[in-house]
C-alpha positions as protocol buffer text, in pm:
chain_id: "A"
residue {
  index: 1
  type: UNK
  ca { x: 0 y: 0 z: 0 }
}
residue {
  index: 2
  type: UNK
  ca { x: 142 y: 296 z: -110 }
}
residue {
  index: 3
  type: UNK
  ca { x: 212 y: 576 z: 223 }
}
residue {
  index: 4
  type: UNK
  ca { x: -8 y: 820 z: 83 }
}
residue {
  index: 5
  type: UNK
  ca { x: -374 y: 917 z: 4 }
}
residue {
  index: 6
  type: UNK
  ca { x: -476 y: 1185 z: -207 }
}
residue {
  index: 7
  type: UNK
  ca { x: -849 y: 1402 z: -168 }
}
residue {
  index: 8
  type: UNK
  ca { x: -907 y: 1578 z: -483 }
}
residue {
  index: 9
  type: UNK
  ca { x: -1043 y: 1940 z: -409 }
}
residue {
  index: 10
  type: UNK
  ca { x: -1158 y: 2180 z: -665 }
}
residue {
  index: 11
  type: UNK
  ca { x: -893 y: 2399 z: -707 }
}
residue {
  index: 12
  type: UNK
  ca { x: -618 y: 2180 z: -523 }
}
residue {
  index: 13
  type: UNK
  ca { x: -499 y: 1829 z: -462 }
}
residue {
  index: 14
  type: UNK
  ca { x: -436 y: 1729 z: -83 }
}
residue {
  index: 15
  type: UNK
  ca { x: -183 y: 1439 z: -60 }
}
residue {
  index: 16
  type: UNK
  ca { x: -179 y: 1287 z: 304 }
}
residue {
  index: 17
  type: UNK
  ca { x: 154 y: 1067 z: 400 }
}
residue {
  index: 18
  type: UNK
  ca { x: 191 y: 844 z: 644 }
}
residue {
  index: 19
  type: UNK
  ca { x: 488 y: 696 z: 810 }
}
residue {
  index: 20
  type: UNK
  ca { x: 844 y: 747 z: 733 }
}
residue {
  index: 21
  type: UNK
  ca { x: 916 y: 949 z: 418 }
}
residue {
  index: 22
  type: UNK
  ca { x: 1293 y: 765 z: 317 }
}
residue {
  index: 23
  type: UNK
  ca { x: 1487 y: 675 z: 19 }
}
residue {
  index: 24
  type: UNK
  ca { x: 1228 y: 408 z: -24 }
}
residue {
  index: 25
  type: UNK
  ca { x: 881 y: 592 z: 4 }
}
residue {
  index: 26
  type: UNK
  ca { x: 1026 y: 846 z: -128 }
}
residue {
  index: 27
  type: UNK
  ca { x: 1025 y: 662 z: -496 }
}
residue {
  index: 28
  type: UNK
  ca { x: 695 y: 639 z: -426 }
}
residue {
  index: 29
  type: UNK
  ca { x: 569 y: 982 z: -372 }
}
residue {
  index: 30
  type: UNK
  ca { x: 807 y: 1099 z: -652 }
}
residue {
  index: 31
  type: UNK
  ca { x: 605 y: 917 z: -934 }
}
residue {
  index: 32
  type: UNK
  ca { x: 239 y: 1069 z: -774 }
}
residue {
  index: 33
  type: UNK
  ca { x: 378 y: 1386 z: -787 }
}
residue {
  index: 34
  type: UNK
  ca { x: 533 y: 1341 z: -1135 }
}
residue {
  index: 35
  type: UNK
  ca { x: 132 y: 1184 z: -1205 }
}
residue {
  index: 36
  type: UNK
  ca { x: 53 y: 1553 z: -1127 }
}
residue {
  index: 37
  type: UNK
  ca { x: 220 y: 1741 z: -1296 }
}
residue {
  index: 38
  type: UNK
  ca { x: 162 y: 1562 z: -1643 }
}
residue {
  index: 39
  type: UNK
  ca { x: -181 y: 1596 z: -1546 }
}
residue {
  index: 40
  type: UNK
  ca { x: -120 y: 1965 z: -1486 }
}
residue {
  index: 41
  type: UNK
  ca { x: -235 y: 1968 z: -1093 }
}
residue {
  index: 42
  type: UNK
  ca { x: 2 y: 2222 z: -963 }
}
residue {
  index: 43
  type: UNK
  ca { x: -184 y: 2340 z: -609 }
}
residue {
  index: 44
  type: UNK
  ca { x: -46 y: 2091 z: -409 }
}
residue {
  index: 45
  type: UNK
  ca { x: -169 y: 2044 z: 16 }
}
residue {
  index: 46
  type: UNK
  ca { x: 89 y: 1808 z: 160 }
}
residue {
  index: 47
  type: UNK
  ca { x: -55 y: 1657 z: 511 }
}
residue {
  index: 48
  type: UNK
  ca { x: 243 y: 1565 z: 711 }
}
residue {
  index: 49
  type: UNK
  ca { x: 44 y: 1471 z: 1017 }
}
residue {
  index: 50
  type: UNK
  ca { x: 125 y: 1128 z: 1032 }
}
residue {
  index: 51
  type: UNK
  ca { x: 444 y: 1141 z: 938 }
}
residue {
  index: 52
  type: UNK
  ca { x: 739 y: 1024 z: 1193 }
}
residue {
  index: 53
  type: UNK
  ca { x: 1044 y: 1099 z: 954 }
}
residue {
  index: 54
  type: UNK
  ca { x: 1191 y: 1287 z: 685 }
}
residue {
  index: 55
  type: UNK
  ca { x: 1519 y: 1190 z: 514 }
}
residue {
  index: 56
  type: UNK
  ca { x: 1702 y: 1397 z: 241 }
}
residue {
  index: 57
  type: UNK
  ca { x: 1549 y: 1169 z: -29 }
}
residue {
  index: 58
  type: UNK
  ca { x: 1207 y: 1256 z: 54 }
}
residue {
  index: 59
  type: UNK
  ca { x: 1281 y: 1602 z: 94 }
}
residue {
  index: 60
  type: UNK
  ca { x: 1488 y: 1599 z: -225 }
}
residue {
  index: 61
  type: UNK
  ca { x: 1129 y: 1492 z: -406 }
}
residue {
  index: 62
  type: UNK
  ca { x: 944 y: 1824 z: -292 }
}
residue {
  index: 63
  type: UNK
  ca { x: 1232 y: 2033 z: -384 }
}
residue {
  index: 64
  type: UNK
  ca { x: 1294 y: 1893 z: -763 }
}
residue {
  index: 65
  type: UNK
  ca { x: 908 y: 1958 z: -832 }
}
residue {
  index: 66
  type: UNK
  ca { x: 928 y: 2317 z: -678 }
}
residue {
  index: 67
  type: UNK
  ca { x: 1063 y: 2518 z: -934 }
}
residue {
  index: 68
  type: UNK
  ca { x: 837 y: 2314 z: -1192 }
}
residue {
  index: 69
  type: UNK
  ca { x: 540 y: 2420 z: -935 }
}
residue {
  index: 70
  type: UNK
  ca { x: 629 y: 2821 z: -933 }
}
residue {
  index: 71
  type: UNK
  ca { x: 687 y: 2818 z: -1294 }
}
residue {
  index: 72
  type: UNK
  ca { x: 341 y: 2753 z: -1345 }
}
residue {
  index: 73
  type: UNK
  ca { x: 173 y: 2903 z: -1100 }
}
residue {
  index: 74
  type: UNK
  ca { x: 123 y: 2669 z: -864 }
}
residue {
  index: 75
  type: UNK
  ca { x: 144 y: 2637 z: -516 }
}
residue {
  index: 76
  type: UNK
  ca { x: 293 y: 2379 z: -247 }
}
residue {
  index: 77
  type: UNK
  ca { x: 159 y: 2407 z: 114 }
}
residue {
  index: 78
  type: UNK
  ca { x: 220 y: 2175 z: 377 }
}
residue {
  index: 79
  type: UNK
  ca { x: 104 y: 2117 z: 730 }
}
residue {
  index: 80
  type: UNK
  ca { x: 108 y: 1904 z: 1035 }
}
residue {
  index: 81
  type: UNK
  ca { x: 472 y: 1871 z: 1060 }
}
residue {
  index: 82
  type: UNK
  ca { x: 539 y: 1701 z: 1399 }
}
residue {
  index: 83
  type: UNK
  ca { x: 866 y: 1925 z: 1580 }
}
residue {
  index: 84
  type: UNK
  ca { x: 1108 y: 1616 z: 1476 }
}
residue {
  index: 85
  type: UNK
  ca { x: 989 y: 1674 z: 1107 }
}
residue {
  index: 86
  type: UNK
  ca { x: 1005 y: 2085 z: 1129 }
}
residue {
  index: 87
  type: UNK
  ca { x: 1338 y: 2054 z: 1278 }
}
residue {
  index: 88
  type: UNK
  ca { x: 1458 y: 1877 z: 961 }
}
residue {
  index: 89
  type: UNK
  ca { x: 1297 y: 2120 z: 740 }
}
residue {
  index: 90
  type: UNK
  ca { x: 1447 y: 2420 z: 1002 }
}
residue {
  index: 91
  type: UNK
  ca { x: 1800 y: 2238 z: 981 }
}
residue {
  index: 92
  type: UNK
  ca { x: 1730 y: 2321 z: 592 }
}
residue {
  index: 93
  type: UNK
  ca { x: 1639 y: 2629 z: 608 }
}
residue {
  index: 94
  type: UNK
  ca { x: 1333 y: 2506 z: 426 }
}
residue {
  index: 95
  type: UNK
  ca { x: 1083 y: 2674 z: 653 }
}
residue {
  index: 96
  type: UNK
  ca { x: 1211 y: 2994 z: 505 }
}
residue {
  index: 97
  type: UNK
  ca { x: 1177 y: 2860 z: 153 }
}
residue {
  index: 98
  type: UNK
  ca { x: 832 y: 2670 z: 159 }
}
residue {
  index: 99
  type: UNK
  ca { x: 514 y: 2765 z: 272 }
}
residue {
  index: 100
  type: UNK
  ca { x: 414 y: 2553 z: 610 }
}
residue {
  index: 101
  type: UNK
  ca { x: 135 y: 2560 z: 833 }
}
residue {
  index: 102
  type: UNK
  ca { x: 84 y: 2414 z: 1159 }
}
residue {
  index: 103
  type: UNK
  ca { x: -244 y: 2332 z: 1056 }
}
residue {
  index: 104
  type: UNK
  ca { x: -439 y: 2126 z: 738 }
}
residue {
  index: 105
  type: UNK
  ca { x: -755 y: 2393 z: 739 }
}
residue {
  index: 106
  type: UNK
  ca { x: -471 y: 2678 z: 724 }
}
residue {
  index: 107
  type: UNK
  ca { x: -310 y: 2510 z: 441 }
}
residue {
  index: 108
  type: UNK
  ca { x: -661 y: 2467 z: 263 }
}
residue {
  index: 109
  type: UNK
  ca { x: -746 y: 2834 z: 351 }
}
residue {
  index: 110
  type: UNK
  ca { x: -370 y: 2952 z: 143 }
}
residue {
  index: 111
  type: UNK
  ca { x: -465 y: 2734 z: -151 }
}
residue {
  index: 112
  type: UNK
  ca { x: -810 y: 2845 z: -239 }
}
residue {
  index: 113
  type: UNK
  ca { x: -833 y: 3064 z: -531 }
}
């Protein structure tokens, strides 16, 4: 079973993950997210509430996409990052660079048009 679920909105696509995103998972969620973009879905809600860990792999997979994203217009928002997860993407300096919320309705609320 793959470690994500996806909840198609109307102007956005919410993908939830669950468990540990590593160098394994993280093949995973890079071919959904390649899905969307050939299928031109560029608001993007990632749901990181249930997820324990974060390695550079799965981090690597938001971060090839994001330029991609901007270019056309899109949007990435994520939320629910536990404090071991935000400390990875602090560490980064990612929370500077991508939009995160503590919360999935304050995501929603930053992706509707």
């Amino acid at each position: 079973m793959p470690p994500y679920r996806t909840e198609v909105n109307d102007t956005f696509i919410s993908i939830f993950f669950e468990g540990d995103l590593d160098a394994n998972s993280s093949i995973q969620a890079d071919e959904q997210l390649s899905q969307l973009m050939k299928s031109g879905q560029y608001r993007l809600h990632f749901d990181f509430t249930n997820v324990e860990y974060i390695s550079s792999a799965g981090i690597g997979v938001f971060l090839s996409y994001q330029d991609e994203i901007s270019e056309k217009g899109g949007k990435m928002v994520f939320s629910g990052l536990k404090p071991r997860v935000f400390n990875v993407f602090q560490l980064l300096g990612l929370d500077q660079l991508l939009e995160i919320t503590p919360t999935s309705s304050e995501a929603l609320e930053r992706l509707k048009v």
